[in-house]
C-alpha positions in Angstrom: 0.0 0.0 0.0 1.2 3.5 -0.9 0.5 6.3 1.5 1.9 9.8 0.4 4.9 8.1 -1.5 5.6 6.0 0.9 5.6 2.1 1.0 3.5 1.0 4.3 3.8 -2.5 5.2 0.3 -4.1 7.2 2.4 -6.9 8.5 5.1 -5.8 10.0 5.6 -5.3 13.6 5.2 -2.0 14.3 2.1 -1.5 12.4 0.4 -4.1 14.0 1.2 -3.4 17.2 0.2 0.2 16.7 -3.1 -0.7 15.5 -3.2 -3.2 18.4 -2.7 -0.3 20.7 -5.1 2.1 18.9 -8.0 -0.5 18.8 -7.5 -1.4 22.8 -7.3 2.2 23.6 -10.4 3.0 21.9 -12.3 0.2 23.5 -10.9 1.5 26.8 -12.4 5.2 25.8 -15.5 3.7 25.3 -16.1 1.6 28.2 -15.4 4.2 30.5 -17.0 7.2 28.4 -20.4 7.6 30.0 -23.4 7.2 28.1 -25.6 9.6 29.4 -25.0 12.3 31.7 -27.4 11.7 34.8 -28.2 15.2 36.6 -28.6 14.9 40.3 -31.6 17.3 41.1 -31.2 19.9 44.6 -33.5 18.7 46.9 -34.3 20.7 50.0 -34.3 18.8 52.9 -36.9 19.8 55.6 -37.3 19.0 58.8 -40.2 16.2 59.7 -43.4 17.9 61.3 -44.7 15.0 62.8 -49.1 15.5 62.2 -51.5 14.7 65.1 -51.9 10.9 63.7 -48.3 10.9 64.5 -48.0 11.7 67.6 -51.0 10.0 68.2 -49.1 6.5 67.2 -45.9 7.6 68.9 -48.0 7.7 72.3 -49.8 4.4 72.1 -46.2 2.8 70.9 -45.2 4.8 74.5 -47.8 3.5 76.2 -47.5 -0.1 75.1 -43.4 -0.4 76.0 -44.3 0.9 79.6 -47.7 -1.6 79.8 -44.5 -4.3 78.7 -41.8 -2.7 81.4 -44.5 -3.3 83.5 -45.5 -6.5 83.4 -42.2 -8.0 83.5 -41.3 -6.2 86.5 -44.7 -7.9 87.7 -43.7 -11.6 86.4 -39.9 -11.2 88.2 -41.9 -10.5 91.4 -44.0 -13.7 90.9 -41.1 -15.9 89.9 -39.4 -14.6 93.4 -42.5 -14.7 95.4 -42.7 -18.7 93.8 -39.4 -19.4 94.4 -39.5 -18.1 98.2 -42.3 -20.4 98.0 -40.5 -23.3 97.3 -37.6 -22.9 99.7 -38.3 -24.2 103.0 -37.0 -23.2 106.8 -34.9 -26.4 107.4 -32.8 -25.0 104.2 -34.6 -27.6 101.3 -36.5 -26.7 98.4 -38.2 -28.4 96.1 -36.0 -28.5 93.2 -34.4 -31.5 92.3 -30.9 -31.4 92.1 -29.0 -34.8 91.4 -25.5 -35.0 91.6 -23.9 -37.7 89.1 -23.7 -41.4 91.7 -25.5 -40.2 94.4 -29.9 -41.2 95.6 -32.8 -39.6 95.1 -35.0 -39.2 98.2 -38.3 -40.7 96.7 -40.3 -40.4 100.1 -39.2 -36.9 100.4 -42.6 -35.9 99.4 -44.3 -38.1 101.5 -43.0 -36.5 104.4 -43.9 -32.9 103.8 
C-alpha cells in the first residue's frame, strides 16, 4: 500500500502493534466514556413535622413499652414470690438437684 509516497507495510511489527494499541485504547475510551449524563436534582431537605396521627401512634407505641416494662417487672416478682415459696426453713426446696452417683430421696414428698 502507498500512502503519500511511501511504501507501508500491514504486516510488520510495528504496524500491528500500533493498530493493536489504537483499537484497545479505543475500546478503553468507550467503556469508560459515559453514556448519558445523569443530573442529580437539589433537593431541599426539611425538617419532619410529625401531624396529630403521628403523635398519636408515637403515644400508644409509649404507652404499650411501659404496659410491657410493667409486666415484666410484675412476672420477676412472681417468679421470686414462687421461688421463696419453694424454699423451705430447714434449708430444702423443692428443686431437684441430682448430683452424678448419688440417691434420690423418693419419700421426700411423703414426708412434707
Amino acid at each position: 500500500m502507498k500512502l503519500l509516497n511511501k511504501c507501508i507495510c500491514l504486516t510488520s511489527q510495528k504496524s500491528v502493534l500500533i493498530i493493536t494499541v489504537l483499537l484497545f485504547s479505543s475500546f478503553i475510551l468507550a467503556s469508560a466514556w459515559p453514556d448519558t449524563t445523569v443530573i442529580i436534582p437539589e433537593t431541599k431537605e426539611e425538617m419532619w413535622i410529625p401531624t396529630e396521627a403521628d403523635i398519636a401512634y408515637q403515644d400508644s407505641m409509649y404507652t404499650i413499652i411501659q404496659n410491657t416494662q410493667s409486666d415484666i417487672t410484675d412476672i420477676k416478682q412472681d417468679i421470686v414470690y414462687i421461688i421463696e415459696r419453694l424454699d423451705y426453713e430447714d434449708g430444702t426446696h423443692d428443686s431437684i438437684r441430682y448430683a452424678e452417683g448419688s440417691q434420690i430421696d423418693i419419700n421426700r414428698s411423703k414426708r412434707n
